[in-house]
Kinemage of the C-alpha trace (Angstrom):
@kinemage 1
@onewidth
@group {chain A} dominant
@subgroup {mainchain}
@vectorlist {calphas} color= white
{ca unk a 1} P 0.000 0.000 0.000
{ca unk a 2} L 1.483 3.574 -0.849
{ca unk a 3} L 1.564 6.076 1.559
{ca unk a 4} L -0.664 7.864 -0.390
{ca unk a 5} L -3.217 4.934 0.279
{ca unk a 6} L -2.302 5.229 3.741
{ca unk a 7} L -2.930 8.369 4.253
{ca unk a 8} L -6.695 8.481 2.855
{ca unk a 9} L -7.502 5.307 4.588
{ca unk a 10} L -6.819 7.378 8.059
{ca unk a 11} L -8.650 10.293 7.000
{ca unk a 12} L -11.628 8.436 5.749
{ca unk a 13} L -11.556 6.596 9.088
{ca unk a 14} L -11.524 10.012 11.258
{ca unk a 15} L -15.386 11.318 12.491
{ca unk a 16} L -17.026 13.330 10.523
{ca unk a 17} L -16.331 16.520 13.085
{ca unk a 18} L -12.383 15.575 13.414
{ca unk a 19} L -10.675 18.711 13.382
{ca unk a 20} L -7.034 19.183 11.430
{ca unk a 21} L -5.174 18.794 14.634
{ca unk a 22} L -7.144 15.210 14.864
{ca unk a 23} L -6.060 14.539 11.094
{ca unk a 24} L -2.616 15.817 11.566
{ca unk a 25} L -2.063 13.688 15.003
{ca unk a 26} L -3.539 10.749 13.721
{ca unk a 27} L -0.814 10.998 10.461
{ca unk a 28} L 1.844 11.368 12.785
{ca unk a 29} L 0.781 8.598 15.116
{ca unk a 30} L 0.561 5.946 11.967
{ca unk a 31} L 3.846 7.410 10.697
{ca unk a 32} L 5.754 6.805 14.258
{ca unk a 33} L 4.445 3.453 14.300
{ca unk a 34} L 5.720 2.471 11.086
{ca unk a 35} L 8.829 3.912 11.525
{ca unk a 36} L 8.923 1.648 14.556
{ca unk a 37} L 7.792 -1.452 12.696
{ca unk a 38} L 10.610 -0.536 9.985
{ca unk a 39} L 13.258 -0.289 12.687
{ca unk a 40} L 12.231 -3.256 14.310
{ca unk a 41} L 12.420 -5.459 10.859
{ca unk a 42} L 16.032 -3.787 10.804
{ca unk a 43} L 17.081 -5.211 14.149
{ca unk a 44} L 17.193 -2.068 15.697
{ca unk a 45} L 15.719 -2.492 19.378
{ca unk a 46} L 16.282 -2.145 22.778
{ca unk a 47} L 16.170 -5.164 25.044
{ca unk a 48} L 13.801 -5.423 28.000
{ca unk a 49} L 16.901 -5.034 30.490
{ca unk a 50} L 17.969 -1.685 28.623
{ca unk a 51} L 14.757 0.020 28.851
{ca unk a 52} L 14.536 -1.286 32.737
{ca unk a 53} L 18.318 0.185 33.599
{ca unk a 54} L 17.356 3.009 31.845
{ca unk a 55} L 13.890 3.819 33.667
{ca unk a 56} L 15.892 3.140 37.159
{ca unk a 57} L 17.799 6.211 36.097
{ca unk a 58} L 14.857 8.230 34.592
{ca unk a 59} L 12.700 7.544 37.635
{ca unk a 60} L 15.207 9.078 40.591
């Protein structure tokens, strides 16, 4: 599916009294995710113990 595609699949899914902030955070939410999907297929992730160690430090 092109991103094209993508993008009028969201917007026909939005209410009919979504606003252009709604549009615009709804296109940024499905492009995040499939930047995260992408970097996941790559390899590139953080294991479970990371993110923990790293929480310890955000948390104090």
């Amino acid at each position: 599916m092109t991103t094209k595609q993508k993008v009028m699949n969201a917007v026909r899914s939005l209410p009919a009294n979504a606003t252009y902030e709604d549009a615009m955070e709804r296109l940024l939410f499905l492009a995040k995710v499939e930047k995260g999907l992408d970097q996941a297929d790559a390899g590139q992730t953080v294991s479970h113990e990371i993110v923990r160690q790293k929480m310890k430090r955000w948390l104090k």
